[in-house]
DOMIZA-741155 format. One record per residue: x, y, z of N, C-alpha, C, CB in turn; residue in one letter; residue number from 1. Coordinates in nm, 4 decimals. Last residue first. Glycine has a CB too. Example, Ala and Ser with C-alpha at 12.3 -4.5 7.8 and 13.67 -1.06 7.14 Angstrom:
residues 2
{n.east=1.2850	n.north=-0.2250	n.up=0.7080	ca.east=1.3670	ca.north=-0.1060	ca.up=0.7140	c.east=1.2900	c.north=0.0030	c.up=0.7870	cb.east=1.4084	cb.north=-0.0598	cb.up=0.5725	resn=S	resi=2}
{n.east=1.3190	n.north=-0.5690	n.up=0.7800	ca.east=1.2300	ca.north=-0.4500	ca.up=0.7800	c.east=1.3200	c.north=-0.3300	c.up=0.7800	cb.east=1.1308	cb.north=-0.4473	cb.up=0.9046	resn=A	resi=1}
end
This chain:
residues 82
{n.east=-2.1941	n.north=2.6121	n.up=1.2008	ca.east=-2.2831	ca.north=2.4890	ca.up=1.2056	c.east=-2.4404	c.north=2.6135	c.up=1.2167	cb.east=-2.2372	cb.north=2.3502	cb.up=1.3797	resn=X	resi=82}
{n.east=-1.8747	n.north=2.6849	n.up=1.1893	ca.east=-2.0178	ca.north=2.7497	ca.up=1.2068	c.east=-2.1151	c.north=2.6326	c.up=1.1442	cb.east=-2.0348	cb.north=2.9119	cb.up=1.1162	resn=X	resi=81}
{n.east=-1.6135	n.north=2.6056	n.up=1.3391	ca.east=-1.6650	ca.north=2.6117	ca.up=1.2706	c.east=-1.8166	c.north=2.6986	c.up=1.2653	cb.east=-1.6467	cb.north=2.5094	cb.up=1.2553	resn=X	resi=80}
{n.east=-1.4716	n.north=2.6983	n.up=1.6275	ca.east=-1.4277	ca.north=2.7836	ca.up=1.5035	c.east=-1.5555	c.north=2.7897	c.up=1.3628	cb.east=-1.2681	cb.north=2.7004	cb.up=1.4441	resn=X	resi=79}
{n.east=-1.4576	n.north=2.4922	n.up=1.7696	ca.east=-1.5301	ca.north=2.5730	ca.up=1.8345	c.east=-1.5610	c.north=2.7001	c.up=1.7006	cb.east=-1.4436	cb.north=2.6184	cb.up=1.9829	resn=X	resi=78}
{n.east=-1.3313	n.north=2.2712	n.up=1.6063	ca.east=-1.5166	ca.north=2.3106	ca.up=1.6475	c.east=-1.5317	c.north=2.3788	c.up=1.6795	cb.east=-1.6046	cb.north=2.2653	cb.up=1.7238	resn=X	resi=77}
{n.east=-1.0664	n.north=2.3923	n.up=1.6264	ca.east=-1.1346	ca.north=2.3905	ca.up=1.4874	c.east=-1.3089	c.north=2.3255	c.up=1.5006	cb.east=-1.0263	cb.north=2.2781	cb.up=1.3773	resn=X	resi=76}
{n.east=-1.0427	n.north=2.4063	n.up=1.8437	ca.east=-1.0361	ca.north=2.5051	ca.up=1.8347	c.east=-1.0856	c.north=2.5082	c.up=1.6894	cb.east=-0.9221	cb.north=2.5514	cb.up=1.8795	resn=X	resi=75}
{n.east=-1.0233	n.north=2.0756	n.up=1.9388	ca.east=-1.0903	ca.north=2.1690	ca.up=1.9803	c.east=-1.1475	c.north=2.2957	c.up=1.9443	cb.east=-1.0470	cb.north=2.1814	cb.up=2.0417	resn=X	resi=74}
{n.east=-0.8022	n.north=2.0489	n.up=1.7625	ca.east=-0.9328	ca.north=1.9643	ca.up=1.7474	c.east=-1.0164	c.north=2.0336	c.up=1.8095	cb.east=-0.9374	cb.north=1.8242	cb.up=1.7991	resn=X	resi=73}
{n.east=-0.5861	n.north=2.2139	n.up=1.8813	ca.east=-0.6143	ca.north=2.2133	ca.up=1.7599	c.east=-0.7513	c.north=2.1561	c.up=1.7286	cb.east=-0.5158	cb.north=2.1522	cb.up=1.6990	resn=X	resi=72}
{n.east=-0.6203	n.north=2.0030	n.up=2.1283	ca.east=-0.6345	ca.north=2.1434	ca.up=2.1456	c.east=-0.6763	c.north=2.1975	c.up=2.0341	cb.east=-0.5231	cb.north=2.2073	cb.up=2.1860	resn=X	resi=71}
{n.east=-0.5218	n.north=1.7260	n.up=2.0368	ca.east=-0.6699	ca.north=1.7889	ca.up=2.1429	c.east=-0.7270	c.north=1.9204	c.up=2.1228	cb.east=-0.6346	cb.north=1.8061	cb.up=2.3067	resn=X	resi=70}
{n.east=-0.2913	n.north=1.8436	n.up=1.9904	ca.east=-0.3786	ca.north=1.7716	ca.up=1.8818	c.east=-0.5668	c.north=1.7694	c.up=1.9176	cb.east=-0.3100	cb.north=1.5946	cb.up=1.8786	resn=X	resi=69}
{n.east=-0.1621	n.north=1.8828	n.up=2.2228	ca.east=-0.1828	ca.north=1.9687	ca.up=2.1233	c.east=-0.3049	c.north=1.9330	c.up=2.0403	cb.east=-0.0664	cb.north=1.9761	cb.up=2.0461	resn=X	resi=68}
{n.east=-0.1624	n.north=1.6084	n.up=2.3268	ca.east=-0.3029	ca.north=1.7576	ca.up=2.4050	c.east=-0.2931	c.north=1.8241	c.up=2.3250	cb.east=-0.2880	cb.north=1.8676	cb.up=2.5557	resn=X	resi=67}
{n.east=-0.2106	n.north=1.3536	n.up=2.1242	ca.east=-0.1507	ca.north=1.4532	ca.up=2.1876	c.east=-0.2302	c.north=1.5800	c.up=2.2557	cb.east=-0.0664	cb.north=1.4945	cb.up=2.0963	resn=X	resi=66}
{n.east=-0.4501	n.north=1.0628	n.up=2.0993	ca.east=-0.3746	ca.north=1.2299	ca.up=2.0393	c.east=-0.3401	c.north=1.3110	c.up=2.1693	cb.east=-0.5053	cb.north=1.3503	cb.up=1.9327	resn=X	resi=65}
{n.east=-0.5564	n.north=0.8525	n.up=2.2351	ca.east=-0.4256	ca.north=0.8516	ca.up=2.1301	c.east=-0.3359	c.north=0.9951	c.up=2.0896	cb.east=-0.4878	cb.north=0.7975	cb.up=1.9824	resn=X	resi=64}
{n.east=-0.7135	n.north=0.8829	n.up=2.3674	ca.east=-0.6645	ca.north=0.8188	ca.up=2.4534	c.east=-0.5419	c.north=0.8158	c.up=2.3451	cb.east=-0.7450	cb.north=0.6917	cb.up=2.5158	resn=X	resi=63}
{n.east=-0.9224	n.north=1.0606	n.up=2.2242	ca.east=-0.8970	ca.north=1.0837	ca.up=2.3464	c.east=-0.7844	c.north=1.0020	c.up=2.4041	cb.east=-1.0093	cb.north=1.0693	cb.up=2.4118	resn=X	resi=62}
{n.east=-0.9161	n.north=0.8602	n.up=1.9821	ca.east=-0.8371	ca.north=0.9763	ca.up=1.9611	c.east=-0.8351	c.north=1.0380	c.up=2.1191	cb.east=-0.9077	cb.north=1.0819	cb.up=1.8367	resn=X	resi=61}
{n.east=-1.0973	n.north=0.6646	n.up=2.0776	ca.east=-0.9674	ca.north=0.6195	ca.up=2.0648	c.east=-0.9091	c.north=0.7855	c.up=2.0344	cb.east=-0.9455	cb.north=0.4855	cb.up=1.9329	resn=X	resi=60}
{n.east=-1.3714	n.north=0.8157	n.up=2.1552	ca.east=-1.2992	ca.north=0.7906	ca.up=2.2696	c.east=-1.1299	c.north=0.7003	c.up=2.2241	cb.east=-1.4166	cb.north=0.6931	cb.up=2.3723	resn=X	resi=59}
{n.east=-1.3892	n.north=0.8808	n.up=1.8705	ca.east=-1.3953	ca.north=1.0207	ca.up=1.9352	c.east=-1.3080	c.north=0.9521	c.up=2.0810	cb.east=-1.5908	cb.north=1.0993	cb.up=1.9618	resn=X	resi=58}
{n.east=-1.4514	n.north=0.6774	n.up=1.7036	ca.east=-1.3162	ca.north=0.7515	ca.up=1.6975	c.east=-1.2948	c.north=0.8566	c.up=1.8110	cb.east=-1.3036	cb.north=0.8270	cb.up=1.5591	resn=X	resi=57}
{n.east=-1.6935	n.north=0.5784	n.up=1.8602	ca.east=-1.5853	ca.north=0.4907	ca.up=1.9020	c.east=-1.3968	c.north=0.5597	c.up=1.8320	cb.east=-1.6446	cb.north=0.3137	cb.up=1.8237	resn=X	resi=56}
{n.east=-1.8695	n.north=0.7540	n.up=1.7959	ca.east=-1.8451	ca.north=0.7789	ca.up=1.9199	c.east=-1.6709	c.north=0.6724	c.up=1.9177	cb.east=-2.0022	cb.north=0.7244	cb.up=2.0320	resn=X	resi=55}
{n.east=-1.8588	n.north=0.7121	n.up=1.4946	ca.east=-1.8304	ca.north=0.8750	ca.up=1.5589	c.east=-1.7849	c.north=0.8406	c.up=1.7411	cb.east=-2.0247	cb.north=0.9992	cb.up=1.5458	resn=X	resi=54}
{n.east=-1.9701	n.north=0.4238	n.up=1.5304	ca.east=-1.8285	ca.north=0.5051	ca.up=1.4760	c.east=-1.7667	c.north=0.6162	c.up=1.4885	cb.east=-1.8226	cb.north=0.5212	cb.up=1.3759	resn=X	resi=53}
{n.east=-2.2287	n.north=0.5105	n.up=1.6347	ca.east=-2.1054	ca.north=0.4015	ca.up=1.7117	c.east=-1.9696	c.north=0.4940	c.up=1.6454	cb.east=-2.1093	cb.north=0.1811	cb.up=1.6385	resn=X	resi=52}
{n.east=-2.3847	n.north=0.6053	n.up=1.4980	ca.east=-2.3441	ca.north=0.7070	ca.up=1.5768	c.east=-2.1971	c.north=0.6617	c.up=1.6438	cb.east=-2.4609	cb.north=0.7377	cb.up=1.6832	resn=X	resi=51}
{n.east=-2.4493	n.north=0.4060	n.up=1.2999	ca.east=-2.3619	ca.north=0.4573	ca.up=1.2709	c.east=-2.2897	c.north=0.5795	c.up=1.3670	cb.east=-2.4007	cb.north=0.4816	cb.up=1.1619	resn=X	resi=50}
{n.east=-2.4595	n.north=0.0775	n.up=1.5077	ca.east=-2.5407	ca.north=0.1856	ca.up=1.4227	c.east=-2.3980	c.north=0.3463	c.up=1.4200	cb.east=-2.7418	cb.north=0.2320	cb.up=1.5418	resn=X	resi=49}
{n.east=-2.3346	n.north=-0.1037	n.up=1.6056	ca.east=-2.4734	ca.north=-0.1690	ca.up=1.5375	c.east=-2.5601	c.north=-0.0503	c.up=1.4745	cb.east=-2.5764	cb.north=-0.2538	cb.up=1.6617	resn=X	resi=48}
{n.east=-1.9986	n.north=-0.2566	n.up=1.6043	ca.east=-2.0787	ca.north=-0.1236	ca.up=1.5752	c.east=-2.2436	c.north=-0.1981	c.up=1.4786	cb.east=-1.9475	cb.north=0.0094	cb.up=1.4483	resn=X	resi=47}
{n.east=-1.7839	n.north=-0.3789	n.up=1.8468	ca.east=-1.9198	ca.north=-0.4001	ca.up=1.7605	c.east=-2.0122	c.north=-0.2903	c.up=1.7628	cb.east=-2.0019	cb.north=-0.5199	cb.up=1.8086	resn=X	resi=46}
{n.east=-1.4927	n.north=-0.3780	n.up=1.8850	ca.east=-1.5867	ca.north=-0.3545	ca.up=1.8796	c.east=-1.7008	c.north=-0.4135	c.up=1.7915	cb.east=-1.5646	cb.north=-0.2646	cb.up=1.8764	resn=X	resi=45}
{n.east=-1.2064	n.north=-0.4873	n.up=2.0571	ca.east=-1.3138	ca.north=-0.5449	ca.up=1.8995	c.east=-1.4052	c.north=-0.4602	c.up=1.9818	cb.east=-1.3755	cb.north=-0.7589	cb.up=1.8491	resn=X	resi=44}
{n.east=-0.8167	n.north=-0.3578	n.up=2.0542	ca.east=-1.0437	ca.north=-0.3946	ca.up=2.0929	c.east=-1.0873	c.north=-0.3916	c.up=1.9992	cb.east=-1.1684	cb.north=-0.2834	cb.up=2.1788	resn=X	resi=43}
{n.east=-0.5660	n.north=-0.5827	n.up=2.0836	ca.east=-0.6647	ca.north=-0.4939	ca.up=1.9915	c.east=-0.8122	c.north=-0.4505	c.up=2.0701	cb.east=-0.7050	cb.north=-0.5913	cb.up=1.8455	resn=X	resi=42}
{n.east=-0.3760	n.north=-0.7213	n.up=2.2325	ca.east=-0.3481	ca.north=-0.5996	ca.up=2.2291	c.east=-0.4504	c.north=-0.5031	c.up=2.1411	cb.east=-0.2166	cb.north=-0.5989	cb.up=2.1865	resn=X	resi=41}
{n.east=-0.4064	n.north=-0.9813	n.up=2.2278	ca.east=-0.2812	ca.north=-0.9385	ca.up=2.1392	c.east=-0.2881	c.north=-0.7480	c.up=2.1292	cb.east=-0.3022	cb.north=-1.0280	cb.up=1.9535	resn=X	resi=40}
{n.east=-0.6321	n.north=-1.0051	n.up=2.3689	ca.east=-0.5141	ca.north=-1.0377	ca.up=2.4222	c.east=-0.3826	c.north=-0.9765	c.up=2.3609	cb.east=-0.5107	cb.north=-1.1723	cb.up=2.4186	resn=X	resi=39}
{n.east=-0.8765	n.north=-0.7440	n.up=2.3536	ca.east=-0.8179	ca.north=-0.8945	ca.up=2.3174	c.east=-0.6855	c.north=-0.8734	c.up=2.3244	cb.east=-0.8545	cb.north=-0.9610	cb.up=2.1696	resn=X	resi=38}
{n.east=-1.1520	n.north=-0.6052	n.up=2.4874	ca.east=-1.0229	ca.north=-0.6168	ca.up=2.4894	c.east=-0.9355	c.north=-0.7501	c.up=2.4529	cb.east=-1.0008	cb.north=-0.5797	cb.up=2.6046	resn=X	resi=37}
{n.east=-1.4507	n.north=-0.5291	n.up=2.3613	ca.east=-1.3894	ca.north=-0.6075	ca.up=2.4695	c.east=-1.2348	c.north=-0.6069	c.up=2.3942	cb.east=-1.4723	cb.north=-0.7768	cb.up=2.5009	resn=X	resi=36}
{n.east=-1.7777	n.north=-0.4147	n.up=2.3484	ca.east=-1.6594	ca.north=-0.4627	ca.up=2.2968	c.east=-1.6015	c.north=-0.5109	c.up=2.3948	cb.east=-1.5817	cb.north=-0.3789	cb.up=2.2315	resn=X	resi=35}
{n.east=-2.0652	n.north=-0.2316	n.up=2.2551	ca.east=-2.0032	ca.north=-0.3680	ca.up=2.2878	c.east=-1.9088	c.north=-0.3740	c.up=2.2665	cb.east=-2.0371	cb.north=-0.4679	cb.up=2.2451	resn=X	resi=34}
{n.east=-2.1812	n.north=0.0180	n.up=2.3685	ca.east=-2.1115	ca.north=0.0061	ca.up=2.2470	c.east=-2.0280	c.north=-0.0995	c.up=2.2919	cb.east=-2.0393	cb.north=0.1338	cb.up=2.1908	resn=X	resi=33}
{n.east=-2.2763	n.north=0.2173	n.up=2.5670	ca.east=-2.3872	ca.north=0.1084	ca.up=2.5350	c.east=-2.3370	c.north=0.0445	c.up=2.4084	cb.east=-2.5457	cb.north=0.1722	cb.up=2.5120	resn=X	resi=32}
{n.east=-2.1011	n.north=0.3596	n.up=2.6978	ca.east=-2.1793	ca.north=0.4431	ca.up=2.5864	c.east=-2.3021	c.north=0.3138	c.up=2.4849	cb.east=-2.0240	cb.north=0.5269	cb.up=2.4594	resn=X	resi=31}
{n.east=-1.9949	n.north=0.2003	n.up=2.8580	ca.east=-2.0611	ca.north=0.3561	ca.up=2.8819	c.east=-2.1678	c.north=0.3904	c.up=2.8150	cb.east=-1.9756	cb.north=0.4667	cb.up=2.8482	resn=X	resi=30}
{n.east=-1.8385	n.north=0.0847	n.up=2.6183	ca.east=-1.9194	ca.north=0.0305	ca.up=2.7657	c.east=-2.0478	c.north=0.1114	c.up=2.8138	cb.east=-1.8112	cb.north=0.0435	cb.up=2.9022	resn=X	resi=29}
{n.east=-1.6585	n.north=0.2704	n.up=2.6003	ca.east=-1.7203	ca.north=0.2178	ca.up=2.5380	c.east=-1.8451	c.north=0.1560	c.up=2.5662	cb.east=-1.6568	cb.north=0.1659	cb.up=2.5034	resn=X	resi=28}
{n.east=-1.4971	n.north=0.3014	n.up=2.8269	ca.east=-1.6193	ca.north=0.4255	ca.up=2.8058	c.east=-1.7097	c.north=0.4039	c.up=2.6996	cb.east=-1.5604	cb.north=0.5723	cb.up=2.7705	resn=X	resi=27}
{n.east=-1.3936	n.north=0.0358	n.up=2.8851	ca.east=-1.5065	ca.north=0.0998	ca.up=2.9613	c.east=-1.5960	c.north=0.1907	c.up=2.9038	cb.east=-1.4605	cb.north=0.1646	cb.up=3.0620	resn=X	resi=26}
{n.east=-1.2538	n.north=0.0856	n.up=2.6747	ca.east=-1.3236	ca.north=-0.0192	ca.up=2.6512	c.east=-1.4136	c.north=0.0075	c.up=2.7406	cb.east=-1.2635	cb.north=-0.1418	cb.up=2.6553	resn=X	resi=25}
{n.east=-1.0707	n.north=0.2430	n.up=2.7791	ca.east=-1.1052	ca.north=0.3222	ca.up=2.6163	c.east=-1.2507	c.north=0.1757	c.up=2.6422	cb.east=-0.9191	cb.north=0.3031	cb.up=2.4132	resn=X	resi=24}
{n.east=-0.9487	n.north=0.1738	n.up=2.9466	ca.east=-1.0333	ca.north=0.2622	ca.up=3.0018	c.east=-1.1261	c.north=0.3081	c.up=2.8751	cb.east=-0.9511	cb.north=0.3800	cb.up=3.0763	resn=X	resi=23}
{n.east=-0.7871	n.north=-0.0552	n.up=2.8336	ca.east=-0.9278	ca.north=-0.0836	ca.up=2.9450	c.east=-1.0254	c.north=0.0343	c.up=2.9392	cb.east=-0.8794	cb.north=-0.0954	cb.up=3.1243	resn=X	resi=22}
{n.east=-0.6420	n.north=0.0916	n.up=2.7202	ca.east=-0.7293	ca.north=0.0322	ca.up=2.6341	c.east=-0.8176	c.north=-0.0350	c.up=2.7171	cb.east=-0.6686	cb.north=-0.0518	cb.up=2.5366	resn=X	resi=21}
{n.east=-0.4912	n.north=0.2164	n.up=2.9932	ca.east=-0.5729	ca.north=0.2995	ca.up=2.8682	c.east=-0.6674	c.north=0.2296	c.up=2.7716	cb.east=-0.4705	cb.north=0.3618	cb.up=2.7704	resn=X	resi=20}
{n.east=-0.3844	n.north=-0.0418	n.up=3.0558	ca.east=-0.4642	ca.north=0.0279	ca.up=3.0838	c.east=-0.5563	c.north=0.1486	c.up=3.0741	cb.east=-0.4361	cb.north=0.0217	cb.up=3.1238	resn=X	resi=19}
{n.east=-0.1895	n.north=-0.1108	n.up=2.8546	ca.east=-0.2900	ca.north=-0.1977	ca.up=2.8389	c.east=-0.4236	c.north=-0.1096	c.up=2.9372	cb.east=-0.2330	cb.north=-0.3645	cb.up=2.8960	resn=X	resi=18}
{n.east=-0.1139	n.north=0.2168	n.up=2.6211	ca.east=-0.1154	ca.north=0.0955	ca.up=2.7168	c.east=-0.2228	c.north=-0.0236	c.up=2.7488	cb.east=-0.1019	cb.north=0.1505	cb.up=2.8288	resn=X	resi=17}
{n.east=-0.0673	n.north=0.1993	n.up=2.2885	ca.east=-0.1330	ca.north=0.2487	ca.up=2.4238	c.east=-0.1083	c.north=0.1705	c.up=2.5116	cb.east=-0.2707	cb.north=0.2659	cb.up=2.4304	resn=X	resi=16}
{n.east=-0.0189	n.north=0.0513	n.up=2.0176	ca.east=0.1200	ca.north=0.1582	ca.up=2.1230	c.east=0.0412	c.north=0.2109	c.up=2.2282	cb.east=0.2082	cb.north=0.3240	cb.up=2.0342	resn=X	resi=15}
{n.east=-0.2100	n.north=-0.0881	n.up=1.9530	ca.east=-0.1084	ca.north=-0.1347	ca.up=2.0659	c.east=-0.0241	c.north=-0.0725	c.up=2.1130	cb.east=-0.0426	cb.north=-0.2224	cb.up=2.0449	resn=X	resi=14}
{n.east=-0.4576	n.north=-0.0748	n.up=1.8997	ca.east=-0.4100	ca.north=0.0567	ca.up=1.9527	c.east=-0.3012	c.north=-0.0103	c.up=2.0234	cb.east=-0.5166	cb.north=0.1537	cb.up=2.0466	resn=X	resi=13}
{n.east=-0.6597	n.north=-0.1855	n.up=1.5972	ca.east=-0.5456	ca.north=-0.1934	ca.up=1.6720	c.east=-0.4393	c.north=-0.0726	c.up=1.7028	cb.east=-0.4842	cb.north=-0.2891	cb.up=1.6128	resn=X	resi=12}
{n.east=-0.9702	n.north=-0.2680	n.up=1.6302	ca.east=-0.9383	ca.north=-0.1326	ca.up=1.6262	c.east=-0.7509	c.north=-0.1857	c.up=1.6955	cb.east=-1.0748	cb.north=-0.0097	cb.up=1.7443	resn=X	resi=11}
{n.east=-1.2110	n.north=-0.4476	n.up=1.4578	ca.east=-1.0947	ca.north=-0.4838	ca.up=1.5558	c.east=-1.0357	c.north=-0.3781	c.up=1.5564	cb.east=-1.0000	cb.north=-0.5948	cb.up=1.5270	resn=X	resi=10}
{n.east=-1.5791	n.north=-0.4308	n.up=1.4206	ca.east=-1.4271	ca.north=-0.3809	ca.up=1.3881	c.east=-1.3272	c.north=-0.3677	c.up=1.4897	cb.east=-1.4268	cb.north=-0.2508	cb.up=1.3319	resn=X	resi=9}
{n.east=-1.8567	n.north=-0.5904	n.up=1.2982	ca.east=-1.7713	ca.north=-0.5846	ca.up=1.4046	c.east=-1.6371	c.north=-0.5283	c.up=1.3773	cb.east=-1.7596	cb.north=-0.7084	cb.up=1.4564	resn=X	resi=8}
{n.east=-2.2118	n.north=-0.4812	n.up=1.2458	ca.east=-2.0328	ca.north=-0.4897	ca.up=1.1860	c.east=-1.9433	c.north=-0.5015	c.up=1.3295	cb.east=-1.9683	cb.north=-0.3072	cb.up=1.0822	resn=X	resi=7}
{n.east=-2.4734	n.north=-0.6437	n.up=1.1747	ca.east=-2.3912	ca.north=-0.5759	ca.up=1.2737	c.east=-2.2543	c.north=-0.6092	c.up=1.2080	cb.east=-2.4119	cb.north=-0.6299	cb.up=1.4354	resn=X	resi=6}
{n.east=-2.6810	n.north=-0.7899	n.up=1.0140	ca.east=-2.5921	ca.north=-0.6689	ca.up=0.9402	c.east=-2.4943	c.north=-0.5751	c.up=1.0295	cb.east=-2.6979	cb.north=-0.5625	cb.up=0.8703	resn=X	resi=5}
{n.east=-2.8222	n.north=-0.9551	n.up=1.1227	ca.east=-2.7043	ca.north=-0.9764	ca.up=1.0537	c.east=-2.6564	c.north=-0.8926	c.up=0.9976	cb.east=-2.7038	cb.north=-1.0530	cb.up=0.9812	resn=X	resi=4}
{n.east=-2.9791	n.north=-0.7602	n.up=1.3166	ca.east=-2.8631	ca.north=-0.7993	ca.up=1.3579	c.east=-2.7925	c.north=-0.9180	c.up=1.2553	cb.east=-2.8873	cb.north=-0.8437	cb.up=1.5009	resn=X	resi=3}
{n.east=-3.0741	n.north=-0.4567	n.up=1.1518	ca.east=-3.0599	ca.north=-0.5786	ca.up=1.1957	c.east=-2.9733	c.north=-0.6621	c.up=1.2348	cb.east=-3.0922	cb.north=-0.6215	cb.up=1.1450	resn=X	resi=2}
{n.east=-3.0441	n.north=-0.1268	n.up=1.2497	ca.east=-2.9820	ca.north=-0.2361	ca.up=1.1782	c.east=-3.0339	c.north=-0.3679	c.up=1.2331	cb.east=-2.8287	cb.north=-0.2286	cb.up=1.1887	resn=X	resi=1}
end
């Protein structure tokens, strides 16, 4: 993508804590996926290619879904056939 065509998306996780949305912003980080934590409780990301979005639901559902929900999520990849 070029860079006027970078999307930026405010992701609001305010029922998490504030330190979970640090850690969600680190692994972001991690993963070479710009963002940053804003005051009212949202992270902005900035997605510059489409793997972003896969990666950036994959580390908010780690820090949002239940272990069941984990588990179920789990068991329906391990299940599929690819």
């Amino acid at each position: 993508m070029n860079p006027s065509s970078l999307i930026t998306l405010t992701v609001p996780i305010g029922s998490v804590s504030r330190c979970d949305r640090w850690l969600a912003c680190q692994r972001l980080q991690d993963l070479s996926i710009p963002c940053q934590c804003q005051s009212d409780g949202c992270l902005q990301v900035e997605i510059t290619h489409p793997i972003a979005i896969l990666q950036l639901r994959s580390v908010v559902q780690q820090i949002t879904a239940t272990r069941s929900e984990l588990i179920d999520w789990l068991e329906r990849c391990l299940d599929s056939d690819f």
